[in-house]
Structures are given as structure tokens and as C-alpha cells.
Steps between C-alpha positions, in 0.01 A plus 500: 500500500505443891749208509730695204502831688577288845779328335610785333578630853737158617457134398276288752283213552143484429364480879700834505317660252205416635629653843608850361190538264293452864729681672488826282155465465494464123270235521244762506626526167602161406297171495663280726224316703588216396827330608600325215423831298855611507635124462281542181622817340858416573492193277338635270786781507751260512337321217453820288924584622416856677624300791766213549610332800812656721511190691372327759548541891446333855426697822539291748237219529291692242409329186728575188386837336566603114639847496392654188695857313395650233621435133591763310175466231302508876645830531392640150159362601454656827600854346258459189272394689479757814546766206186369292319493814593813650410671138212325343165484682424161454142333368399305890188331593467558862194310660315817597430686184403158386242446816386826398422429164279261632343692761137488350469140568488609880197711616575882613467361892759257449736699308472775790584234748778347321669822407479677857623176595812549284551867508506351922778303368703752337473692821681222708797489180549922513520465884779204466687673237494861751595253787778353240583885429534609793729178627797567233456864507864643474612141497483417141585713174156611374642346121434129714149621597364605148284186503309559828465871371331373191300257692397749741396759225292224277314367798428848613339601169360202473327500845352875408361328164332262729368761745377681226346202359335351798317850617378495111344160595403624811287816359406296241679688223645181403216261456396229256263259454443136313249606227758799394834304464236256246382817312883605497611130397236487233666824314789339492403089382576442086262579264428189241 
């Protein structure tokens, strides 16, 4: 949806994609770690004709770079899918709640560690996103910042979960030991 809403804006080359999506800090947003990522997703956009090749230019001594536009079924795509999106909470498997559903396997003293060592984490990302904030401030139309908003607010909540959490393990509130999670896994094993 990156590369389509990019493209959407002017046609360009992939190594400028890759540029603006750094630039305007969507990949805190967008996976794009990995060079060849957007190389990737643009042929298999070209292949699936949401995008099609312009044509090709030379800057100079620069290699030769495929300028890509959108097609006009790229277009339909990008809007259905930025309105399903936008609309429809979708089912995700983040690695956390996932971690967590395994948290038993860990003792209450390592869970405590881990966790404050996280919610440590989480501190660092609110205090880049403020620093972020307060750097395009009256610079940008909030409707561009949306993104860091929501990212701010989840890892906010998310952080007070863990506080919460962590001074439960702390107190002791939240405690568990080997022998119970058995007696709780026996309950649960098929009857023959």
C-alpha cells in the first residue's frame, strides 16, 4: 500500500521510494529493512498490473532506473484497500500477545525482568516519538502525523499495561508456579 500511495503521489524509481518512505518516517510504519524489500513488492505489483513501467531514466553516471506510475486497476486497489483498512479492524498476530500467551513457560523472576526490560523500551520509543513531535510541530498538517499519534497512544497504553503488570509481579499478585500450570494442564488434556 506504501509503494501505491507513493506512486499515487508522482511516478518514480524504486531507490526513490525507498528514500521518501525513510524520509517521512513511514518506515515506522512500513517494513522496509531490507533493501531489496521494495525491489520485491514492486514486481510483484508490476506482475499483479497495479503498477507498470513509465520508463526508464539516466542521471548522470547513475545506473539506469525504472520509473514506475500507477495503472489505473493500482488505483482501485490502493482506495479499496486504505478504505478496508481504515474501516475493518483487522484479525493480526503481533509477537507480543503471542510471547504472552506463553508467559508461564518463564518463571515470575524472569518475566519481571523481561517485561521492566520492555516497558524500559517503550520508554525510549514515547520519548523519540515526543522528540519527533516536537521537531515538525507547526511544520506538518497534523492529517500527515496520524500515524505517530496512533503509535504514540498504543505504546503509551501499552507501557501502563506493563507497569501495571510488572508491580503485580513485583507484590506478588501475579505469581505462578510449575506444579499449578500441570494441575491447570491436566483439566484441560482429552478424556479417552
Amino acid at each position: 500500500m506504501a509503494l501505491l500511495a507513493l506512486l499515487a503521489e508522482a511516478p518514480t524509481h524504486a531507490y526513490r521510494l525507498r528514500e521518501l518512505i525513510r524520509e517521512r518516517r513511514k518506515d515506522q510504519v512500513v517494513n522496509v529493512a531490507q533493501r531489496n524489500s521494495v525491489y520485491q513488492t514492486l514486481d510483484r505489483l508490476l506482475r499483479d498490473e497495479l503498477v507498470q513501467v513509465r520508463d526508464t531514466e539516466r542521471v548522470g553516471d547513475r545506473p539506469e532506473r525504472t520509473v514506475y506510475e500507477l495503472t489505473d486497476e493500482g488505483t482501485a486497489t490502493l482506495d479499496g484497500w486504505l478504505r478496508e483498512m481504515l474501516s475493518t479492524p483487522a484479525r493480526e498476530f503481533p509477537e507480543f500477545p503471542a510471547a504472552l500467551a506463553f508467559l508461564p513457560l518463564l518463571t515470575p523472576d524472569a518475566a519481571l525482568t523481561l517485561l521492566a526490560r520492555r516497558a524500559e523500551a517503550l520508554r525510549r520509543t514515547l520519548a523519540d516519538l515526543d522528540a519527533e513531535e516536537a521537531r515538525v510541530a507547526g511544520a506538518l498538517p497534523r492529517v500527515v502525523l496520524l500515524e505517530g499519534e496512533y503509535q504514540r497512544a498504543t505504546a503509551l497504553a501499552e507501557l501502563r499495561w506493563l507497569e501495571a503488570v510488572t508491580e503485580d509481579l513485583r507484590t506478588g499478585a501475579l505469581d505462578w508456579n510449575r506444579e499449578d500450570l500441570d494441575a491447570i494442564a491436566a483439566r484441560f488434556e482429552p478424556r479417552g
